[in-house]
C-alpha atoms as one frame of an Amber mdcrd trajectory, in Angstrom:
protein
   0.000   0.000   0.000   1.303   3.421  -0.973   1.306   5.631   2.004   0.853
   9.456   1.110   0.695  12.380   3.217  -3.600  12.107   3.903  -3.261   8.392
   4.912  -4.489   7.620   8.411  -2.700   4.556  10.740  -5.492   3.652  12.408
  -4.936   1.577  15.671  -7.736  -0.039  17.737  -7.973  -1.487  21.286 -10.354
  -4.218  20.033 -12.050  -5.368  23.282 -12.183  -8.720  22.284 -15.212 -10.916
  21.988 -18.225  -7.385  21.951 -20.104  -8.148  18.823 -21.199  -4.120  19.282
 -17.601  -3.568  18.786 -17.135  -5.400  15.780 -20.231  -3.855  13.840 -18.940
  -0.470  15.046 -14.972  -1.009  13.581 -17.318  -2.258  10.305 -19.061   0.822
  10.545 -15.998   3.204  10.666 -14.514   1.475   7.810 -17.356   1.516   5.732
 -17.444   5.614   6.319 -13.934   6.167   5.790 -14.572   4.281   2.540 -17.323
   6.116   1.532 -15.333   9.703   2.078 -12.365   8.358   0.116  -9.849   8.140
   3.322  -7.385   5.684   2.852  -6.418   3.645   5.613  -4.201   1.001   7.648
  -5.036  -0.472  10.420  -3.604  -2.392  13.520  -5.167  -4.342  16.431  -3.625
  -4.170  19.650  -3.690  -7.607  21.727  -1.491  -6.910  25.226  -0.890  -3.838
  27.170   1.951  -1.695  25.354   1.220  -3.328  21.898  -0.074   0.174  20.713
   3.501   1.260  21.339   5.004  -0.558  19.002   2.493  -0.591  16.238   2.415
   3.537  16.668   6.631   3.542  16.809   6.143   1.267  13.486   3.925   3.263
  11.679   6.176   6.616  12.455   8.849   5.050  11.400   7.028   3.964   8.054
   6.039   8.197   7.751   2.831   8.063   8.692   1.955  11.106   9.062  -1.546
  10.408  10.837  -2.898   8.484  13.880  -6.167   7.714  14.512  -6.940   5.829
  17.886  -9.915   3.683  18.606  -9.920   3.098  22.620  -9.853   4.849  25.694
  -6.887   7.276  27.600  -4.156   4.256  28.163  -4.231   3.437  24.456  -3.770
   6.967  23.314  -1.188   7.711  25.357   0.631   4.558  23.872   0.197   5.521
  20.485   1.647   9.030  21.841   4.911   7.243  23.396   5.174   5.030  19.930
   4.958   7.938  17.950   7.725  10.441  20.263   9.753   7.466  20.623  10.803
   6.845  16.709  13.321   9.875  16.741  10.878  12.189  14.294  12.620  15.270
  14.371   9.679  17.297  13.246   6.404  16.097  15.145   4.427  19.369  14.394
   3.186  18.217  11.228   1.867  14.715  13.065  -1.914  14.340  13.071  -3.723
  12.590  15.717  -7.579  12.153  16.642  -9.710   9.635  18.841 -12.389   7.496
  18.985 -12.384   7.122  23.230 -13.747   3.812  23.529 -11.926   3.441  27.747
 -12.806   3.682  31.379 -12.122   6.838  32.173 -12.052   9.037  29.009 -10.913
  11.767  30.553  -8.619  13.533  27.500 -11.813  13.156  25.421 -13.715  14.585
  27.905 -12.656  18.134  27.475 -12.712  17.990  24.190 -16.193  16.963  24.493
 -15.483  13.843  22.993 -17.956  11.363  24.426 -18.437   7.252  23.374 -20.756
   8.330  21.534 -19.077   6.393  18.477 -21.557   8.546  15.085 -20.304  11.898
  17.218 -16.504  10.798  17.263 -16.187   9.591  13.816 -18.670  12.895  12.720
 -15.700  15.266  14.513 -13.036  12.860  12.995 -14.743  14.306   9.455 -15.686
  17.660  10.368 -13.380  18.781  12.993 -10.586  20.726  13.163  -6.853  20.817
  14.069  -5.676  22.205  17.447  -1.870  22.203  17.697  -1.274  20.421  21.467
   1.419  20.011  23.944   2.381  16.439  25.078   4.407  15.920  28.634   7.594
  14.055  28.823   9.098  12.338  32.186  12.482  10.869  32.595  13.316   8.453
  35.434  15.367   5.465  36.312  14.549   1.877  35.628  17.339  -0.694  36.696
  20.242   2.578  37.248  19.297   3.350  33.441  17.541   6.843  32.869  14.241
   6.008  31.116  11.847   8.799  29.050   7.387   8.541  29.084   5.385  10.961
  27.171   1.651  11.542  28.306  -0.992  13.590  26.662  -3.020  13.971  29.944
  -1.388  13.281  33.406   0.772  11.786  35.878   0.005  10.962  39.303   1.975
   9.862  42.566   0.425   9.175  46.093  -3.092   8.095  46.155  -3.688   9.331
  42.475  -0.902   5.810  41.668  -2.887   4.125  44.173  -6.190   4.674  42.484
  -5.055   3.578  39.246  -3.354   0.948  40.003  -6.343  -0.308  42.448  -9.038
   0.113  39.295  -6.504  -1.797  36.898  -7.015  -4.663  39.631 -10.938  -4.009
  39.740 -10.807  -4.122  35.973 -10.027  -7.928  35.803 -13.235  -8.862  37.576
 -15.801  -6.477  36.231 -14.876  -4.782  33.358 -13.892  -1.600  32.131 -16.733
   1.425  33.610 -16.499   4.706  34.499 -17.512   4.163  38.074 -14.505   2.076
  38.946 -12.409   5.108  39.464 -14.452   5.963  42.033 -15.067   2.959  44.012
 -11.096   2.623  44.129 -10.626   6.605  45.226 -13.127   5.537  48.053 -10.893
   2.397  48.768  -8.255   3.680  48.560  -8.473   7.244  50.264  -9.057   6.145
  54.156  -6.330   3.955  53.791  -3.453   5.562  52.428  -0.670   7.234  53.711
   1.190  10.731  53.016   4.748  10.433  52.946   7.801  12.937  52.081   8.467
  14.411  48.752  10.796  17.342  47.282   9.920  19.636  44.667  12.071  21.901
  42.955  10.596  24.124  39.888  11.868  27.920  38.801   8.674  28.872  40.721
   8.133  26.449  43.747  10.571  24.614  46.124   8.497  22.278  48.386   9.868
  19.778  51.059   6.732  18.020  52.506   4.355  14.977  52.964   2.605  14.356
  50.105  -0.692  12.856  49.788  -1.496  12.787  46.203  -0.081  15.064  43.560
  -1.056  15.390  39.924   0.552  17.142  37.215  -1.131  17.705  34.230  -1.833
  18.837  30.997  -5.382  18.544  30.879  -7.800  19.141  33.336  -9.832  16.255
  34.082  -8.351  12.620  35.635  -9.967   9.687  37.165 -12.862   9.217  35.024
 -14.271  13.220  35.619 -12.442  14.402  38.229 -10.673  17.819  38.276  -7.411
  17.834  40.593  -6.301  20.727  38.436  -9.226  22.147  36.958  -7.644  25.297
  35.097  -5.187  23.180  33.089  -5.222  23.570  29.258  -3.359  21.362  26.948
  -2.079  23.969  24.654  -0.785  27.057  27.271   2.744  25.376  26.919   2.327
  24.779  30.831   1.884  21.820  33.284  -0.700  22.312  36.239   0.808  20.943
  39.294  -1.598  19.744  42.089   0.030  18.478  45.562  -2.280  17.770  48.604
  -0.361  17.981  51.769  -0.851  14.944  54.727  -4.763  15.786  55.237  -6.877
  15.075  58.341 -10.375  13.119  58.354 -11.957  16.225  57.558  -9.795  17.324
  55.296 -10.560  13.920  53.047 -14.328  14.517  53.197 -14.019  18.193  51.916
 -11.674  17.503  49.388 -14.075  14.516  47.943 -16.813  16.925  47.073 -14.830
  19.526  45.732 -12.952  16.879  42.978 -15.926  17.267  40.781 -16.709  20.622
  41.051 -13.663  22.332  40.119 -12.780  23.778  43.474 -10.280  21.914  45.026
  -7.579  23.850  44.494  -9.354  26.253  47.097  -9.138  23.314  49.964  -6.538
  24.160  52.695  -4.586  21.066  52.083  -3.676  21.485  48.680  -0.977  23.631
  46.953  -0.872  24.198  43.578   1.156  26.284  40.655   2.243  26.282  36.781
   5.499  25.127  35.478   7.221  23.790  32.121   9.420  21.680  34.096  10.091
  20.107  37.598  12.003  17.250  39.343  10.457  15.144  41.853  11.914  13.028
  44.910   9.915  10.989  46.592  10.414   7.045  48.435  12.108   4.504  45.962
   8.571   2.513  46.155   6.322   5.236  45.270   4.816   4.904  42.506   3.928
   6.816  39.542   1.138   6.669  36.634   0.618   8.237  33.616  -2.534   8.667
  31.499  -4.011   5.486  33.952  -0.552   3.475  33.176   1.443   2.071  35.498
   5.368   3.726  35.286   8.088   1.277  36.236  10.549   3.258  37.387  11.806
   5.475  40.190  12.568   8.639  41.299  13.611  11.059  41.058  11.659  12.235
  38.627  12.013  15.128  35.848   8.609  16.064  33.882   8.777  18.859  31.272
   6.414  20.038  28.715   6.675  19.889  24.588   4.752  23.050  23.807   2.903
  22.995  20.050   4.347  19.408  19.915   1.481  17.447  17.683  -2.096  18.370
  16.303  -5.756  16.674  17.127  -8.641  16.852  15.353 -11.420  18.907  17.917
 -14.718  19.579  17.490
């Protein structure tokens, strides 16, 4: 197949076995068909596939991703893509279908799983130019670079995630799940000391959860740093200090109304780069992945690094 400039790589978390699924992937090909798109496409079948297909199809000159899943899937195409040494990713093209549990990237774009509405904006929409975050850390004594398009999270933001990965084998993928493990998990974690150094901040501390982001919402709907906008060239950087009982309950209902960041506990600011120390066993997600590695960590931002296709 000749690949041009206008051809789209199309890779797709396939949740296996959903006979809705199947009729829907028929359904987008059928469109893209019909509007003259031409297309590849890729299944992935084990966590981190979507790496290497994405890394593949870069380094074939693809110039355009479309993903068919939810947040972790994305954000695997995104490390697949800024991991095949393009030196020019400004040009790059990416859009989404959110098919996952949380959908929190789509979700302010407005992108819902709706699936006509996604593929309708895939059409119709336009391009925003986007930043992408990049973290380096050590894995084994060897320095080790993630990219993310939404988030990373230590404390009980890791916790979370990695206690809904576990729920996740039992009942499914749904949006609630990040919920029921926040409520797990929140009573029974514990703060412990971090160090923060930015241009702006220097913060020695217990640390109950932190978040730094590039968009606003995380945890299936929840804003830890609602003013964060993924193309100000700037990460938002949540940190909730060690917080008492009522602390906790406060804090709860003001993650889904956008004012947390006025809760007592919690210190927040804007940076394009910081380095994080924190225990050798804490650990760290991004986008709802797992990182394997430890700190300390460095997270900057790529400003006007790729471009999506909005509403």
């Amino acid at each position: 197949m000749e690949i041009t400039p206008n051809t789209w790589a199309i890779i797709i978390n396939p949740k296996s076995g959903k006979k809705k699924f199947r009729k829907q992937r028929k359904y987008l090909f059928l469109t893209l068909k019909h509007a003259g798109i031409q297309f590849d496409y890729r299944l992935t079948k084990f966590a981190g596939h979507a790496i290497k297909i994405a890394r593949l199809f870069a380094e074939r000159n693809y110039q355009n991703f479309l993903v068919v899943g939810g947040d972790g899937t994305l954000s695997e195409v995104v490390n697949g893509i800024f991991s095949a040494g393009i030196v020019n990713t400004h040009s790059l093209k990416i859009a989404l279908i959110p098919r996952g549990t949380g959908n929190d990237w789509g979700r302010f774009w407005g992108l819902t799983r709706d699936y006509n509405h996604s593929i309708d904006v895939f059409l119709k929409g336009k391009l925003q130019t986007i930043d992408i975050g990049k973290v380096k850390y050590e894995l084994e004594g060897e320095l080790q670079t993630h990219y993310f398009i939404n988030s990373v999270g230590l404390g009980l933001d890791a916790t979370v995630t990695n206690i809904t990965h576990n729920l996740k084998k039992y009942v499914g993928s749904h949006s609630f799940l990040y919920t029921v493990a926040l409520l797990v998990a929140v009573f029974a974690y514990r703060a412990h000391k971090i160090f923060i150094r930015s241009e702006e901040r220097i913060i020695e501390d217990s640390m109950f959860t932190m978040n730094v982001a590039n968009g606003c919402f995380s945890g299936g709907g929840m804003k830890q740093t609602p003013h964060a906008l993924p193309y100000d060239g700037l990460l938002d950087v949540m940190m909730a200090k060690k917080p008492t009982f009522t602390d906790i309950i406060g804090a709860l209902f003001r993650l889904f109304n956008g004012k947390l960041l006025e809760h007592s506990v919690i210190e927040s600011f804007q940076s394009q780069s910081l380095r994080i120390e924190c225990p050798k066993n804490a650990i760290m997600e991004a986008d709802g992945i797992i990182v394997n590695g430890s700190s300390p960590y460095t997270i900057n931002i790529i400003p006007n690094a790729i471009q999506m296709i909005v509403p």
